[in-house]
Residue frames relative to the residue before (quaternion, step in Angstrom):
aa qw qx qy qz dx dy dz
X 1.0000 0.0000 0.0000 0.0000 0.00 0.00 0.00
X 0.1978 -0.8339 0.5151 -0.0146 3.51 -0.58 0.72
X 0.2742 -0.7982 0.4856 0.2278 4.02 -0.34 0.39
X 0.5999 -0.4542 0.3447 0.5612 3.39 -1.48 -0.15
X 0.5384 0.5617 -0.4750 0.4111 3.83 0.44 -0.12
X 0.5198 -0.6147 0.4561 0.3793 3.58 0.57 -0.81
X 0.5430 0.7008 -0.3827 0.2599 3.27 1.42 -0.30
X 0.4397 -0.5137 0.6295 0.3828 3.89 -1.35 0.14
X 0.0875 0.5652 -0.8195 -0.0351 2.74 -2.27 0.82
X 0.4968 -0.6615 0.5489 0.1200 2.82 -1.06 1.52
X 0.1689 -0.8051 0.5513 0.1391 3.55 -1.11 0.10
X 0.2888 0.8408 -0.4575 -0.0215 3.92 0.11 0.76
X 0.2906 -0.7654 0.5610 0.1221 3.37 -0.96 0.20
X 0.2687 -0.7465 0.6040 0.0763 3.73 -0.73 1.33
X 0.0918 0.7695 -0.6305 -0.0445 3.87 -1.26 0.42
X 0.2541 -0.6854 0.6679 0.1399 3.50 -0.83 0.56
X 0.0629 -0.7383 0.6415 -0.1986 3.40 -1.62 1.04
X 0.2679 -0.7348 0.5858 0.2125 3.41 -0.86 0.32
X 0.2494 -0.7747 0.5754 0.0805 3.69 -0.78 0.82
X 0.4818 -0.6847 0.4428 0.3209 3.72 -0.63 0.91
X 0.0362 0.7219 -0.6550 -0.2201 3.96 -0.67 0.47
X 0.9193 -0.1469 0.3208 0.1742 3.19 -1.96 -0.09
X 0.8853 0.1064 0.3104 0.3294 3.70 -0.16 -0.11
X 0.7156 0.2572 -0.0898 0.6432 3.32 1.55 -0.71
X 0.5094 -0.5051 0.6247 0.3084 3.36 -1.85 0.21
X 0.8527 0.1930 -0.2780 0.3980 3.36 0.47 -0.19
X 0.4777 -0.7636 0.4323 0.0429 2.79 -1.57 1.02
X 0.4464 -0.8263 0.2477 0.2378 3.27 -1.01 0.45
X 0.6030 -0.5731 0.4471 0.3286 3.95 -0.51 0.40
X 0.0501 -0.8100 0.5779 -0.0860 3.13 -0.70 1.45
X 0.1656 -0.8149 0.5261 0.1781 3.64 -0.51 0.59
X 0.2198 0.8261 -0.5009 -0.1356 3.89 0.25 0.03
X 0.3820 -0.6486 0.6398 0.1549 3.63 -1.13 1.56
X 0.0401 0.7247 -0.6708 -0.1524 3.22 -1.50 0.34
X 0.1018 -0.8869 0.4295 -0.1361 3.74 -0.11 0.92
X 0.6648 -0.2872 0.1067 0.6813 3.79 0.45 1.61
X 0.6934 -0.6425 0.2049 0.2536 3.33 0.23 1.77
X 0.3751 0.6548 -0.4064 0.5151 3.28 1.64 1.36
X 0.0251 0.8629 -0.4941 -0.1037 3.88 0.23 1.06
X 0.1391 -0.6467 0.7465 0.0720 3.82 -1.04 0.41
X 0.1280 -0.6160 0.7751 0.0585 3.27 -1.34 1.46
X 0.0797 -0.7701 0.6291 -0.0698 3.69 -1.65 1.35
X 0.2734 -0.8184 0.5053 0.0131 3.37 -0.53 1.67
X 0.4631 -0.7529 0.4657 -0.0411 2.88 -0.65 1.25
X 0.3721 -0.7025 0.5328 0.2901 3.98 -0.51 0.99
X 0.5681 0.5178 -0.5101 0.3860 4.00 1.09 -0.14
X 0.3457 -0.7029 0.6199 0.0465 3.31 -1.53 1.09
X 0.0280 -0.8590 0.5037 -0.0877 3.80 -0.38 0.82
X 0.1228 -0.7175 0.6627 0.1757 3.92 -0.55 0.43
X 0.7510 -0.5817 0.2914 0.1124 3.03 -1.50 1.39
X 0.5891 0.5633 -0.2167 0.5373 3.36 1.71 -0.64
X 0.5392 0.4956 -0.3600 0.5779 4.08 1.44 -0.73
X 0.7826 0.2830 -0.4404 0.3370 3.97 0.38 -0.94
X 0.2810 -0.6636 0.6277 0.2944 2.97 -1.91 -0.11
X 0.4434 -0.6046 0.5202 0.4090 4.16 -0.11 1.08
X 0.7574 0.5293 -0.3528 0.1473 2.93 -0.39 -1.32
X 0.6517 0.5344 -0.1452 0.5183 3.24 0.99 -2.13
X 0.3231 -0.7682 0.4941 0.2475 3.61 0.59 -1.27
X 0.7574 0.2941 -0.1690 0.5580 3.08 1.73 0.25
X 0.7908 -0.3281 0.1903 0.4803 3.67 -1.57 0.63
X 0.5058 -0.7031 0.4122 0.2826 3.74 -1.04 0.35
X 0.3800 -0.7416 0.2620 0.4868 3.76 0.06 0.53
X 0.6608 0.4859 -0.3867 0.4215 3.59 -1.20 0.08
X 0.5972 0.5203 -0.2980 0.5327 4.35 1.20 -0.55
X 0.3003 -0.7167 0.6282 0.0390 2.94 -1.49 1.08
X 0.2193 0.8843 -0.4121 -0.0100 3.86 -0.37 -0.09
X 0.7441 -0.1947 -0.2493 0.5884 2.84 -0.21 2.81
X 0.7122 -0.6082 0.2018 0.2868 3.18 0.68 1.37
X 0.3637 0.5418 -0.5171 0.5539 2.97 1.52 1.84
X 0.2398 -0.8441 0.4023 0.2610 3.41 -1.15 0.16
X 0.8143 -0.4033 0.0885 0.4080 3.40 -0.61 0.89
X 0.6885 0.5179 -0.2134 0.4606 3.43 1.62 -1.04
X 0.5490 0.5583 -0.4119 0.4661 3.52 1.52 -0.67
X 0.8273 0.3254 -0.2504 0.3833 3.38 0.72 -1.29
X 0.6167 0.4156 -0.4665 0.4788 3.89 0.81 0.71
X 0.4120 0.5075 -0.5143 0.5552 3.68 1.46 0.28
X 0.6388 0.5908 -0.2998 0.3912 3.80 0.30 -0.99
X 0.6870 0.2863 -0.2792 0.6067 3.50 0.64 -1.60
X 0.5007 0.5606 -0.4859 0.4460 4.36 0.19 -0.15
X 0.8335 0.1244 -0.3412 0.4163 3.50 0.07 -0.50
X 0.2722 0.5702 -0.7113 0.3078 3.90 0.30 0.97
């Protein structure tokens, strides 16, 4: 996209997701960037059971803690990607 100046604007879009692991009930955090229709999916070291997310919202469910964080640190975290 390009203004009346001539300048670029980029357009990107961030989503968060949980990715099945191995062996465990819980799952992992997935950030995928997409950036000028170029996507990078980034796994996260944060572990989450499926019952704490909420799809929609994209983020930790209120009132859950996870590894002795609380829900607000770790949707303040996934906010500044």
């Amino acid at each position: 996209m390009r203004t009346d100046t001539g300048h670029r604007i980029y357009i990107h879009n961030t989503n968060c997701s949980l990715v099945k692991s191995n062996g465990t009930n819980q799952h992992t955090l997935r950030l995928r960037v997409t950036h000028d229709c170029n996507r990078i999916d980034l796994r996260t070291r944060i572990r989450i059971e499926p019952k704490l997310w909420d799809k929609k919202r994209q983020k930790v469910k209120q009132g859950y803690n996870l590894n002795g964080n609380s829900y607000n640190d770790v949707n303040s975290t996934i906010n500044t990607v």
